[in-house]
C-alpha positions in Angstrom: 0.4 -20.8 4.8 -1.9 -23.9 5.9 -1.1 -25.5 3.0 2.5 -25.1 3.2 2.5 -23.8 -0.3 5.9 -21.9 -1.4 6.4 -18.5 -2.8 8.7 -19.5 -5.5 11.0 -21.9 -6.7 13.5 -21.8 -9.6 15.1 -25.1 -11.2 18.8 -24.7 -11.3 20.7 -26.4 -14.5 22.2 -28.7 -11.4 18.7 -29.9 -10.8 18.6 -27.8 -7.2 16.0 -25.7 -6.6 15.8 -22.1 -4.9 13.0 -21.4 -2.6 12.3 -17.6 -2.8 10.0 -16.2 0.5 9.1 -12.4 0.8 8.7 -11.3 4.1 7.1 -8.0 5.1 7.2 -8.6 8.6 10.0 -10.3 10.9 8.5 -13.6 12.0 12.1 -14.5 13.5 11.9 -18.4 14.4 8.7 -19.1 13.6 9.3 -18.1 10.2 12.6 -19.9 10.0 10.5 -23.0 11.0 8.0 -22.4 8.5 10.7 -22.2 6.2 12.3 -25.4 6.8 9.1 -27.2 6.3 8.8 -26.1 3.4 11.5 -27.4 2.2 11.8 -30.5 3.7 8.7 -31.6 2.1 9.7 -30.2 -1.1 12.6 -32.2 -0.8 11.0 -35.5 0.1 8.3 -35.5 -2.4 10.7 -34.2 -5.5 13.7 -35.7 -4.0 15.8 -32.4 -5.1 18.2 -30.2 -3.0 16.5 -26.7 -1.9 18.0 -23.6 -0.8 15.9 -20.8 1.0 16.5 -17.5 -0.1 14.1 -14.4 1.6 13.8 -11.1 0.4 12.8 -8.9 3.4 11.6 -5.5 2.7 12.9 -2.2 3.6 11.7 -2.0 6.9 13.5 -5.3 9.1 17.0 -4.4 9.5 18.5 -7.9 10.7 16.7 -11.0 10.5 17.2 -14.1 11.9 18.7 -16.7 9.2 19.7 -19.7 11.7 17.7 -22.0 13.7 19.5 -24.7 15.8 17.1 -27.7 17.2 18.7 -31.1 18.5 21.5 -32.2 16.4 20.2 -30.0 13.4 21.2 -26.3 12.3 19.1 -24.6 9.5 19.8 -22.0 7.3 18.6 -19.0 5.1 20.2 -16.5 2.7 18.8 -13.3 3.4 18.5 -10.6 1.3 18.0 -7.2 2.4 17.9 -4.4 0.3 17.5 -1.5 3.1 21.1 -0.3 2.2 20.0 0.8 -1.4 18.1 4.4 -2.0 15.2 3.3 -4.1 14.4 6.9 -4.1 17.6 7.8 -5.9 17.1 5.0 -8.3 14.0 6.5 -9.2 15.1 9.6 -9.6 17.6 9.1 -11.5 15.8 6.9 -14.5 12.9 10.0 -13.9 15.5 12.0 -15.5 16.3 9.8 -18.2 12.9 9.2 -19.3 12.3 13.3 -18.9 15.1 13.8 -21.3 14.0 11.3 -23.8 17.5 9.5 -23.0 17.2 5.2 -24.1 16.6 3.8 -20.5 18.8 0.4 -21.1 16.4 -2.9 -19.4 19.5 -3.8 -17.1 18.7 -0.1 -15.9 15.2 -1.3 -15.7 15.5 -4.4 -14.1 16.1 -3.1 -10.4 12.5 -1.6 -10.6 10.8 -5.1 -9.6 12.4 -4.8 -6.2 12.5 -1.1 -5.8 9.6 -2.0 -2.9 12.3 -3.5 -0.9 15.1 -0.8 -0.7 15.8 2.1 1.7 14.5 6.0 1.0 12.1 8.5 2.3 9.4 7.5 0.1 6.7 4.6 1.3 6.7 1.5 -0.8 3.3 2.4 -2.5 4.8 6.1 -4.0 7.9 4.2 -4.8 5.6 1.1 -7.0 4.0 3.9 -8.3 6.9 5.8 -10.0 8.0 2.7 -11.3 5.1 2.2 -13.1 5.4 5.6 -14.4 8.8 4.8 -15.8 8.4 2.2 -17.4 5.0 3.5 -19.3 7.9 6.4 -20.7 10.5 3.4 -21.5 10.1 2.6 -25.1 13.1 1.4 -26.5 12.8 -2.0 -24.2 10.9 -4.8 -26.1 7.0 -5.8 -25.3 7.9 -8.6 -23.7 10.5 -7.7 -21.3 8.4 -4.6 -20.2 5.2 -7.1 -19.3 6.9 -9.5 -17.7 8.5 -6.4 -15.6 5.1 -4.9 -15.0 3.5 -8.3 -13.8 6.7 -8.8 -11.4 6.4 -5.0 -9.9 2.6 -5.7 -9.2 3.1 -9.1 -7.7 5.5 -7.5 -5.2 2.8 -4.6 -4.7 0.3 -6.9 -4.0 2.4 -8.8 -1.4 3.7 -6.2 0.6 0.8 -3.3 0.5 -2.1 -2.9 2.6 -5.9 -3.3 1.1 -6.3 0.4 0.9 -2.9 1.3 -1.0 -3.2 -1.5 -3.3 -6.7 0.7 -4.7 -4.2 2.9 -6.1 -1.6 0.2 -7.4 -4.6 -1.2 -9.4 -5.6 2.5 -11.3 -1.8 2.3 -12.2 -1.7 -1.1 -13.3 -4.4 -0.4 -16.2 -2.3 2.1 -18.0 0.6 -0.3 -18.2 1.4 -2.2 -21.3 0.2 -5.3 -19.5 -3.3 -4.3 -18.7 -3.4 -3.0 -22.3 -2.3 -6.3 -23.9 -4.4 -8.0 -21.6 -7.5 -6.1 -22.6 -6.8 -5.9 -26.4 -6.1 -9.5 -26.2 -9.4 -10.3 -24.7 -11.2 -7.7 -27.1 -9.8 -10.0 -30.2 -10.5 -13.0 -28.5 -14.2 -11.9 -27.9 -14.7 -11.3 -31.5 -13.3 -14.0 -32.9 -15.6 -16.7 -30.9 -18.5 -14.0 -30.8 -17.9 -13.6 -27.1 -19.1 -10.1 -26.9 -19.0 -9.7 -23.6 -15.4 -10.9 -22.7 -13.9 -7.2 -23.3 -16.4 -6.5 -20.3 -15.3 -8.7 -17.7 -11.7 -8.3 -19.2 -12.0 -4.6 -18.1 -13.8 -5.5 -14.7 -11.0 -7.8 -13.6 -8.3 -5.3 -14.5 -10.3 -2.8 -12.6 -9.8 -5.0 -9.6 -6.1 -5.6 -9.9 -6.7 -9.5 -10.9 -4.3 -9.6 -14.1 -3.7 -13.6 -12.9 -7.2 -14.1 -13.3 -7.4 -12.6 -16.6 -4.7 -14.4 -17.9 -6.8 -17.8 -16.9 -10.0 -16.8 -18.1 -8.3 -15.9 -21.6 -6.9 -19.8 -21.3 -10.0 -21.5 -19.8 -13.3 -21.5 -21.5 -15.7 -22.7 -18.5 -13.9 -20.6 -16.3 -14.7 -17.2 -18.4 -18.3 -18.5 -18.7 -18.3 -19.0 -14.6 -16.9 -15.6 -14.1 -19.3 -13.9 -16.1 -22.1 -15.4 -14.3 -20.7 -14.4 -11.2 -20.7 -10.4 -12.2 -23.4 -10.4 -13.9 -22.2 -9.9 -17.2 -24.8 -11.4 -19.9 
């Protein structure tokens, strides 16, 4: 946030951008101000048009989306998704998965915002059984699954608390992600005669940091930092 640094944006094939924000608490103005910074520097240094979407989970019921200050009116689309029974969603591709019935991806798709919707259970129960699905879902290709599993963690890490996220990372290392991720840096070890790369592969998936695997699988000096720094000779 002191760095004015955005959540998300997506380059539209008119050359406009969308600014995505998640928001697990209701900042009102002050958030619509931070918002507009955003993209009004976004906008000067990329010279591109930028509209501000914010997901806001389950638990705000009605945002602000407008801020008027001298001559100037801003604006946010807000999406809430407190109308829509995540719990029922769950339940009902539970079922399916039970039954050994093909789970289509469009079916699977609504998982990465599951955290955001309406139902009895709390967002960490609700990450959970996702997880649990999709590790039953085996007619949807390798890649559509990981990029699923990365997208449900992401929003897991930005809307839990320290303690709930423990959990979230036990889950996340029976996913096909933390799989690939590890077999990926098992190979990788082997082939350079980096025997100790599966190791802090493993300890970084222990902790939940799949982003920083991904970089030390990429960047050479920062594996050899990282193993330094736990210890791993």
């Amino acid at each position: 946030m002191r760095k004015l640094s955005r959540d998300f944006n997506l380059i539209r094939e008119d050359g406009s951008w969308i600014h995505f924000e998640f928001q697990s608490t209701d900042e009102g103005v002050n958030g619509l101000r931070r918002f507009r910074t955003y993209e009004a520097l976004a906008s000067y240094h990329h010279r591109v048009s930028i509209t501000t979407v914010v997901l806001y989970s389950g638990n705000i019921r009605n945002p602000v989306t407008e801020l008027t200050e001298g001559l100037n009116t801003y604006r946010v689309h807000a999406v809430t998704l407190r109308d829509r029974d995540g719990d029922a969603l769950l339940a009902g591709l539970e079922r399916k998965a039970e039954t050994g019935e093909k789970i289509r991806r469009a079916e699977l798709v609504p998982l990465a915002l599951v955290s955001l919707m309406g139902g009895e259970l709390s967002k960490k129960e609700r990450i959970k059984a996702a997880f649990r699905i999709l590790r039953k879902a085996e007619h949807v290709p390798e890649t559509d699954m990981r990029k699923l599993e990365a997208v449900i963690y992401a929003m897991a890490d930005k809307f839990l608390d320290r303690a709930d996220m423990e959990e979230i990372k036990e889950e996340i290392k029976m996913t096909r992600l933390g799989q690939m991720l590890v077999e990926e840096a098992l190979e990788e070890g082997q082939e350079k005669g980096e025997d100790n790369l599966a190791r802090l592969a493993e300890a970084l998936l222990n902790a939940g940091q799949t982003e920083t695997l991904r970089r030390v699988l990429e960047d050479r000096d920062y594996r050899k930092k990282l193993l330094k720094q736990y210890g791993i000779e």
